[in-house]
C-alpha positions as CSV (number, residue, x, y, z in Angstrom):
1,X,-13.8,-34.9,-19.6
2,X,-11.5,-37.4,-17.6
3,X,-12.7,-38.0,-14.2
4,X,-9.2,-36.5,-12.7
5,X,-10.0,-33.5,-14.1
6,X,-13.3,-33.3,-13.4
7,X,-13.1,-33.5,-9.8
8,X,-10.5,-30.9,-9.9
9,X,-13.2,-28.4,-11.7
10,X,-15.7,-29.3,-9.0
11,X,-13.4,-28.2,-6.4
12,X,-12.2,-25.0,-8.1
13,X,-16.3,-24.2,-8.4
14,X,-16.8,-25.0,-5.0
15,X,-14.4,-22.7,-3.7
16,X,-15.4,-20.1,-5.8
17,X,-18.6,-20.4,-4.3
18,X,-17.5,-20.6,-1.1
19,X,-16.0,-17.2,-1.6
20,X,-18.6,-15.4,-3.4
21,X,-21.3,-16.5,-0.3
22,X,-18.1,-15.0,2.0
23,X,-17.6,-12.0,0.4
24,X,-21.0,-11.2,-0.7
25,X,-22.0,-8.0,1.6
26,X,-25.0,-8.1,3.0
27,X,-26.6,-4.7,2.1
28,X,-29.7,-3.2,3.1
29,X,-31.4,-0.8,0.6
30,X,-34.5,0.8,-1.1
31,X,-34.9,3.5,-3.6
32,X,-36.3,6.5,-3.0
33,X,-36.8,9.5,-5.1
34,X,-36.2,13.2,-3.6
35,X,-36.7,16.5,-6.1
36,X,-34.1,18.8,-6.4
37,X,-35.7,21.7,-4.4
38,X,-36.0,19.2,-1.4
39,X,-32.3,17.7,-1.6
40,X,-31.2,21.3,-1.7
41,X,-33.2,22.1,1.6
42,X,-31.8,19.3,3.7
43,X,-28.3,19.7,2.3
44,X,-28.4,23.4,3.1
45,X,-29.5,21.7,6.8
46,X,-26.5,19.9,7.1
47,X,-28.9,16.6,7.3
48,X,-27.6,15.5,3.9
49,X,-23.7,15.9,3.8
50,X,-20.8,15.1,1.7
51,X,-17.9,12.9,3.3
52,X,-14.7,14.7,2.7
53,X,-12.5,11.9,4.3
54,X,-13.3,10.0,1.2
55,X,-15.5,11.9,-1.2
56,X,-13.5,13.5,-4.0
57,X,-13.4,17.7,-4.1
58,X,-15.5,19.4,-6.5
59,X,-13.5,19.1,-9.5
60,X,-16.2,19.6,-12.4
61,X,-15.8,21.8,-14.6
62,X,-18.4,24.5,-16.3
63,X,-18.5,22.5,-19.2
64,X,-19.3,19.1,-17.1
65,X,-21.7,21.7,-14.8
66,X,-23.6,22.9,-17.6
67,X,-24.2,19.4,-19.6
68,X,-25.2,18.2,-16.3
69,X,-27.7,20.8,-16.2
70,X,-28.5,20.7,-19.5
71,X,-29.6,16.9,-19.0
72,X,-31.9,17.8,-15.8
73,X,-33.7,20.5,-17.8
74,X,-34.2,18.1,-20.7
75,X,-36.0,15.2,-18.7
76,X,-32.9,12.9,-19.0
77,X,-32.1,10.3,-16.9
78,X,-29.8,10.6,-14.3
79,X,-27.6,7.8,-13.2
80,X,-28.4,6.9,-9.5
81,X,-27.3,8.3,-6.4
82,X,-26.3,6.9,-3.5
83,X,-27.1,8.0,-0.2
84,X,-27.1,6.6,3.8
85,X,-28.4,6.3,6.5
86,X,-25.6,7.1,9.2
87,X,-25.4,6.7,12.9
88,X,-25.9,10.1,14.0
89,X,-29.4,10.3,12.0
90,X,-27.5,12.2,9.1
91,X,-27.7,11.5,5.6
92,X,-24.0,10.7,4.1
93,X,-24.6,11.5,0.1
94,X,-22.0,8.2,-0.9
95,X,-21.9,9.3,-4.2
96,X,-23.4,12.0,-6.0
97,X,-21.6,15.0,-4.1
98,X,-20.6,16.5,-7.8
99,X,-24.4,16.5,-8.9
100,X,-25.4,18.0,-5.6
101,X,-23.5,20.7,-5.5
102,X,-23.9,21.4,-9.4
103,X,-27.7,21.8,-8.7
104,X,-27.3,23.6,-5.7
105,X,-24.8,26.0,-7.3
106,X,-27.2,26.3,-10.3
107,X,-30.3,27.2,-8.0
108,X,-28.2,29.5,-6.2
109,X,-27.7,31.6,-9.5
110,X,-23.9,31.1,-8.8
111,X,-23.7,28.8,-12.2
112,X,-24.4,30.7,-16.1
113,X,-25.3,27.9,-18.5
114,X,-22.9,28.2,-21.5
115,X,-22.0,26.1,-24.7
116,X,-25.1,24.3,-24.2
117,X,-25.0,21.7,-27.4
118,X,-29.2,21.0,-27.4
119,X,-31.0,24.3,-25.5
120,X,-28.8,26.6,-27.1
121,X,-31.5,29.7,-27.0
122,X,-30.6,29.0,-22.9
123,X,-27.2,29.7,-23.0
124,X,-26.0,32.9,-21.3
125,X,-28.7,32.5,-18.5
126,X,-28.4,31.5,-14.9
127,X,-31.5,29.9,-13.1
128,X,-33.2,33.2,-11.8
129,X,-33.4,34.2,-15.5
130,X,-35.3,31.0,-17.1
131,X,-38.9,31.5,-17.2
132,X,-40.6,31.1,-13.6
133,X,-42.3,28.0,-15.2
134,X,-38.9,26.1,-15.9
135,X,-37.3,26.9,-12.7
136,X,-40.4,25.3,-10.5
137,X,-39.9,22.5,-13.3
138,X,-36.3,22.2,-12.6
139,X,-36.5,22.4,-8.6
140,X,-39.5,19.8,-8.9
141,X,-37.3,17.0,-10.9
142,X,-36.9,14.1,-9.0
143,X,-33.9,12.8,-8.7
144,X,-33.6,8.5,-7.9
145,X,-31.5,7.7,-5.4
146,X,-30.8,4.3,-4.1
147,X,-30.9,4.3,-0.2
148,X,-28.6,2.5,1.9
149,X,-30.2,1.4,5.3
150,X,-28.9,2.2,9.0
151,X,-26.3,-0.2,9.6
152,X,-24.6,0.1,6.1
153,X,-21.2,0.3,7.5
154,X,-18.5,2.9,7.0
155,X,-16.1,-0.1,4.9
156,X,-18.9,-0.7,2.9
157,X,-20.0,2.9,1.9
158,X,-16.0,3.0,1.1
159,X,-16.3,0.1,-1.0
160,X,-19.6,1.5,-3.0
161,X,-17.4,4.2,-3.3
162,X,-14.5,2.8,-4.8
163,X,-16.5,1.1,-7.4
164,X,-18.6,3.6,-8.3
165,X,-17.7,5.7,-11.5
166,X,-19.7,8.6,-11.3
167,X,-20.7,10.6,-14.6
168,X,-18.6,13.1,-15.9
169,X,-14.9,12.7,-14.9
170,X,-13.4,9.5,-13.7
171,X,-11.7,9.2,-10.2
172,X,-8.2,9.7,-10.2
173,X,-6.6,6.8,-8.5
174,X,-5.2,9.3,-5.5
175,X,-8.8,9.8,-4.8
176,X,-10.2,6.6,-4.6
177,X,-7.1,5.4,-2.6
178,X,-7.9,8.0,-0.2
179,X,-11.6,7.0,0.6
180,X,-10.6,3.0,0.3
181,X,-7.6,2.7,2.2
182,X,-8.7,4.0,5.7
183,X,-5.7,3.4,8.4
184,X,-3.0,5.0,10.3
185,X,-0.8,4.7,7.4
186,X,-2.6,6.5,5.2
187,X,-3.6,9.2,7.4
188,X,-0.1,9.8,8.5
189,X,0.3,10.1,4.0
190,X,-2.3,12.8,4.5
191,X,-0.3,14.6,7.8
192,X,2.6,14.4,5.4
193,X,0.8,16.8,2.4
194,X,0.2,19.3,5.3
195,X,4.3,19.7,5.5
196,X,5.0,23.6,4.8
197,X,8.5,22.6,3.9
198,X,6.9,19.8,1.5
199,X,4.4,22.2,-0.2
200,X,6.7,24.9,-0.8
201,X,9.5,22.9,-2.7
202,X,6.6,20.5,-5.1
203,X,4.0,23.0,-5.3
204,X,0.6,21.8,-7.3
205,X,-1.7,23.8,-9.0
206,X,-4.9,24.4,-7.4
207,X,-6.2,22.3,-10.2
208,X,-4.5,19.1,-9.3
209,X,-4.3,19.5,-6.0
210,X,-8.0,19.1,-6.3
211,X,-7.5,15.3,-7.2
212,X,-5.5,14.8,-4.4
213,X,-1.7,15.3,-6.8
214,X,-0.4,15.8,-3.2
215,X,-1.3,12.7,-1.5
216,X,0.2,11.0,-4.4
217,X,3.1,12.5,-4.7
218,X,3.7,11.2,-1.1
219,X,2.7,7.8,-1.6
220,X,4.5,7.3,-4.6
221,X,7.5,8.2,-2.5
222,X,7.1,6.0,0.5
223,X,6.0,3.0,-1.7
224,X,9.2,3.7,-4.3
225,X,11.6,4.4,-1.0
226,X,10.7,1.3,0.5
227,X,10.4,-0.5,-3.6
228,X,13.9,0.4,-4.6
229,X,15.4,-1.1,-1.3
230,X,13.9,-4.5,-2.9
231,X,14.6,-3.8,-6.6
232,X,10.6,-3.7,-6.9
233,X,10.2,-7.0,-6.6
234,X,6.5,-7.0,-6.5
235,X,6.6,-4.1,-9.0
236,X,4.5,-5.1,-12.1
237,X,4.0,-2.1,-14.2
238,X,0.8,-0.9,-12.3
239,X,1.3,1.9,-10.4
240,X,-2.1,1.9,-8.7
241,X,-2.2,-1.7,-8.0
242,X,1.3,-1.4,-6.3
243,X,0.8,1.6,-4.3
244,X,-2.7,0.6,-3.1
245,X,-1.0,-3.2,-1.7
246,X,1.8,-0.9,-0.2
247,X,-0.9,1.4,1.6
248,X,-2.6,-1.6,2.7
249,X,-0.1,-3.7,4.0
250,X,1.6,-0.2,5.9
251,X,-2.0,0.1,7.1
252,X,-2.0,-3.5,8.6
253,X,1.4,-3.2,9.8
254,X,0.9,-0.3,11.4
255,X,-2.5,-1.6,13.7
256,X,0.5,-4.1,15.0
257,X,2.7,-1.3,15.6
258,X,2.3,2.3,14.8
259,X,5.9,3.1,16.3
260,X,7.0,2.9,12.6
261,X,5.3,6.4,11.2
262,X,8.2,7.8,13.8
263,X,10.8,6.2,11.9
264,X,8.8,7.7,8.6
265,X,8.4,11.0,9.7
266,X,12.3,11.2,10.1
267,X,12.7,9.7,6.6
268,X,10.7,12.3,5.2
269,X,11.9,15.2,6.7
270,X,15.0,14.3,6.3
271,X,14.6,14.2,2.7
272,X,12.8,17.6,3.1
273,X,16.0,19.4,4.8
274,X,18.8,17.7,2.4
275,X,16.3,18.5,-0.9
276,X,15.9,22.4,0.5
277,X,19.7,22.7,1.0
278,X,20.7,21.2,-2.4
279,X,17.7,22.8,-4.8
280,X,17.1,25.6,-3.4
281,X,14.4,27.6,-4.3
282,X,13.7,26.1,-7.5
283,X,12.8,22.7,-5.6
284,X,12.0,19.9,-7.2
285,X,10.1,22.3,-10.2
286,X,12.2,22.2,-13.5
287,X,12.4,26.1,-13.3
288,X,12.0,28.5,-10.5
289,X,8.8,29.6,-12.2
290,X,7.1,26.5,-12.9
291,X,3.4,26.7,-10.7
292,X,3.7,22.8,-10.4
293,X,6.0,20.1,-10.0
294,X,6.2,16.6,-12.8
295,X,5.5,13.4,-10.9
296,X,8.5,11.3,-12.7
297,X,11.1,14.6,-11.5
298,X,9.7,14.4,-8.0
299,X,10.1,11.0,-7.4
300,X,13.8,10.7,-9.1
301,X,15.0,13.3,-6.8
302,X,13.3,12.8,-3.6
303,X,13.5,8.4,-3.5
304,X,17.3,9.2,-5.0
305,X,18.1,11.5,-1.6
306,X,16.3,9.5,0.8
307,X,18.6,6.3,-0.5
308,X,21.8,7.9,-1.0
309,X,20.8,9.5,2.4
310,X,20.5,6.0,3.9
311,X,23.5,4.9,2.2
312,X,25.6,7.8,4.2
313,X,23.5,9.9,6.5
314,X,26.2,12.2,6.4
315,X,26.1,13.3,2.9
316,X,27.8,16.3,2.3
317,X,26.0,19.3,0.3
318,X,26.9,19.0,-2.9
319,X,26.4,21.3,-6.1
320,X,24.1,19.6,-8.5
321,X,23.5,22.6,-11.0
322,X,26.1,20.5,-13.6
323,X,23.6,17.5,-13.9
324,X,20.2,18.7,-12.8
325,X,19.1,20.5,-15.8
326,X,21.0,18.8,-18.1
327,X,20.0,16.6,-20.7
328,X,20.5,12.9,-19.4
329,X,18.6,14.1,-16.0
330,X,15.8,14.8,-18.5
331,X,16.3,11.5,-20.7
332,X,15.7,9.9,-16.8
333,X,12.7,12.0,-16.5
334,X,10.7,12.5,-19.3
335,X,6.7,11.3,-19.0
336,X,7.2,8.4,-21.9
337,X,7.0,5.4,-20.3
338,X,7.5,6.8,-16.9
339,X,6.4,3.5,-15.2
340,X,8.6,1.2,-16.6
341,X,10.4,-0.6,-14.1
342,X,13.5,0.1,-15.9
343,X,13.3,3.5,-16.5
344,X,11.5,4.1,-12.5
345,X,14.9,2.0,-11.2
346,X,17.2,4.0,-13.5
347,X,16.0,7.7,-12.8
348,X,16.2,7.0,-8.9
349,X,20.0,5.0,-9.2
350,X,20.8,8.1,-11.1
351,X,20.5,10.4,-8.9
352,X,21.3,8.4,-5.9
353,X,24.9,7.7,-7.5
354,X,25.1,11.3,-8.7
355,X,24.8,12.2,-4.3
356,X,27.5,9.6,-3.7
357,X,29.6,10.3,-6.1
358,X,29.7,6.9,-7.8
């Protein structure tokens, strides 16, 4: 290796060093190993408790119940939980909130096994009906839990958090974005799901709403309002990773100045009255009777308003029956490829120009 370019690789290692010894968190922890009847107990309490600013809903299903189930009976292992140690004495369960409340919902006779794939003689019953034998068995598993100690702080739990994959189904990127992205910004997102006018013209089902559909409906349309303004310059194809800088950097911007949620408040409600008056009742749905509302639909329609609305804030009501459900307004908005930055750009010019009559 010439000596030029060795020296450069020194460097380069150097600084990654540097950077790992900055970055490294200093973490506190043990592992400790609670059974099931005792982590019931002191959830029941309230001295263990889920974190609902950041933990995701209880989204399992019975099948993902049940397998879960059907692992504790069966001596499985079970992937770690994490719990800690907060500053109010409490016990914050950082990850695991799906597991606990399977068990608890099990133990509570509130869960019937069914399509069990190894203890099929089981299925149909709910705990109170196993033999007396198995359910002091079950409630006397241990669980293995690693143990963060006081002074774990709340951006770090976040962190774990956000890299944590827990068994079963994988966080939606709404939901991790939501427990990783604390700031004003993002909580004035989450005032902005609470909007009655909002929730009544993109309903969710109760399904998706459930991974937080809601939230990123109205992140997508902040971070594609202000995108579109800049041609998505930054915009690489990745979704998550754009919206997530976008968050951050509104976050930042706001501990600076939070006068700004003002100005985005009137932005979205202004999109709000103008979307009301010009779909009606169908909203931004594809038919009256749809139960939820497509992601690529929502965002061509309301990021199209808000910039034809900035381009003439006295847009006149217009009747958009002719293009709305026709064909080329579906071309724009079919799921294939949704991301593109082509197709993103084009489905929001296209309805911009449609407003202004260009």
């Amino acid at each position: 290796m010439e000596k030029g370019n060795k020296k450069k690789l020194d460097a380069q290692i150097e600084k990654s060093s540097k950077q790992i010894s900055e970055k490294k968190q200093d973490i506190k922890y043990d592992t400790r190993d609670y059974v099931i009847d005792y982590l019931i107990q002191q959830y029941e309490k309230g001295n263990f408790y889920i974190p609902l600013d950041y933990q995701r809903q209880f989204v399992w299903g019975d099948k993902e119940k049940c397998n879960f189930i059907e692992s504790v009976l069966m001596g499985l292992p079970i992937p770690f939980m994490f719990f800690a140690d907060t500053d109010d004495g409490r016990i914050e369960i950082v990850d695991g909130a799906q597991r606990t409340q399977t068990m608890i919902q099990f133990a509570q006779n509130d869960l019937v096994l069914k399509d069990l794939s190894v203890l099929t003689e089981s299925n149909g019953f709910s705990f109170r009906e196993l033999d007396p034998a198995i359910q002091r068995r079950f409630l006397n598993t241990s669980i293995r839990v690693v143990f963060l100690e006081e002074g774990t702080t709340e951006k770090v739990r976040q962190e774990i958090f956000k890299r944590i994959n827990t068994g079963g189904i994988k966080a939606k990127p709404a939901e991790t974005r939501r427990g990783a992205l604390e700031g004003k910004f993002k909580d004035f997102l989450e005032e902005c799901v609470k909007n009655e006018k909002f929730n009544k013209l993109a309903p969710r089902t109760e399904l998706t709403e459930k991974r937080y559909e809601g939230f990123e409906m109205v992140s997508r349309f902040f971070a594609y309002s202000d995108g579109y303004k800049k041609d998505f310059e930054d915009y690489n194809g990745s979704v998550t990773q754009y919206i997530d800088k976008y968050i951050e950097d509104k976050n930042k911007e706001c501990q600076k100045d939070d006068s700004i949620i003002k100005e985005y408040e009137k932005k979205f409600e202004n999109m709000l009255n103008y979307a009301e008056k010009i779909l009606g009742a169908q909203g931004f749905r594809k038919t009256i009777s749809s139960k939820s509302t497509p992601r690529a639909r929502f965002e061509a329609l309301s990021v199209g308003i808000s910039a034809a609305l900035e381009n003439n804030p006295q847009l006149k009501i217009c009747d958009v029956s002719d293009w709305i459900n026709g064909e080329e307004f579906a071309t724009h908005t079919r799921s294939d490829a949704a991301n593109n930055k082509n197709r993103l750009v084009g489905r929001i010019r296209y309805v911009k120009e449609k407003l202004l009559g260009e």
